[in-house]
N, C-alpha and C positions, 0 to 999 in steps of 0.2 A: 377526340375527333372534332370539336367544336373549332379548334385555331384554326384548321383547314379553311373553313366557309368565311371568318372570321378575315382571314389573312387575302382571301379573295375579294372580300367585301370592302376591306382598306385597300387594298392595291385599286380598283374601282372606284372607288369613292375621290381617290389622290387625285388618279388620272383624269377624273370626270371635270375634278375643282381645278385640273391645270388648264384647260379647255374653260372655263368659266370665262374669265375679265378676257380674251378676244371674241368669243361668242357676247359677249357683254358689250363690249367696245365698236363692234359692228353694229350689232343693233340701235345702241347709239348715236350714233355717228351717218347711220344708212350706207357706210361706205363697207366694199369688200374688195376692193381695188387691189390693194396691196397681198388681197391673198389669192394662190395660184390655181385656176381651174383643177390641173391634174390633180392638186393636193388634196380638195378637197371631194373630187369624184371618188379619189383612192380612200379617202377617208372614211366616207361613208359608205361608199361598198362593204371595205373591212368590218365598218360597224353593222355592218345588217348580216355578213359571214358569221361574224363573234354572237351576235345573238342566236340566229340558226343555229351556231354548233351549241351554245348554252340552251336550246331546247330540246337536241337530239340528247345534251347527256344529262337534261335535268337537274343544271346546274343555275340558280339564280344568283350566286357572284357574279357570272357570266352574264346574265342575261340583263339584269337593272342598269351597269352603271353603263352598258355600251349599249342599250337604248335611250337611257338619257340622254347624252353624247350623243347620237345620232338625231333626236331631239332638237340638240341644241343645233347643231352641224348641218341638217338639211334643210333649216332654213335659208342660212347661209352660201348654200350649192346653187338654192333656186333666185337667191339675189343676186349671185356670179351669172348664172344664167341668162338669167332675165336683160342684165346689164352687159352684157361681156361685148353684144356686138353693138348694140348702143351705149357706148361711153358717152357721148356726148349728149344724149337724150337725159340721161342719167346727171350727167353733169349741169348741167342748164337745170334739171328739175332738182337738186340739191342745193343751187343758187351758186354753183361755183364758176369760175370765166374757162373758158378755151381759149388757149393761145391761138390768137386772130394769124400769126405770120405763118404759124404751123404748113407745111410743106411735106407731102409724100414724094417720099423718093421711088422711082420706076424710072 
């Protein structure tokens, strides 16, 4: 019985470190630009679903490596956030330029 808990705690641990270097890389960087609101709403939802059920069944393979991940991840949600509808607020205070000709189309 022990490879059960064992095989959950590697599958966890895998997926947590695959999520490491762009959770790393954002931070970083301060940019999350390139990464997509939905993805990461959905992301973290999932992750707080996956711990809830790893509570209901008293499962801690479940429950560490997808609060880690969420962890990592909702910081991330609140920098898309925070940033999504001032790109440019965000851009100027990272020291990057806006293209000056830039033109909305309507």
């Amino acid at each position: 019985m022990f490879i059960t808990p064992l095989t959950g705690f590697a599958a966890g641990t895998l997926c947590t470190l695959a999520y490491l270097p762009q959770a790393l890389h954002s931070f970083r960087t301060k940019s999350v630009r390139d990464l997509s609101l939905l993805m990461l709403i959905s992301l973290n939802v999932g992750l707080l679903l996956w711990v809830g059920y790893g509570f209901m069944i008293h499962s801690l393979p479940i429950i560490l490596p997808n609060a880690v991940t969420f962890c990592l991840s909702a910081p991330l949600l609140v920098m898309k956030l925070r940033y999504h509808r001032s790109g440019e607020a965000f851009a100027s205070s990272a020291g990057w330029s806006t293209p000056s000709g830039a033109q909305k189309k309507g």
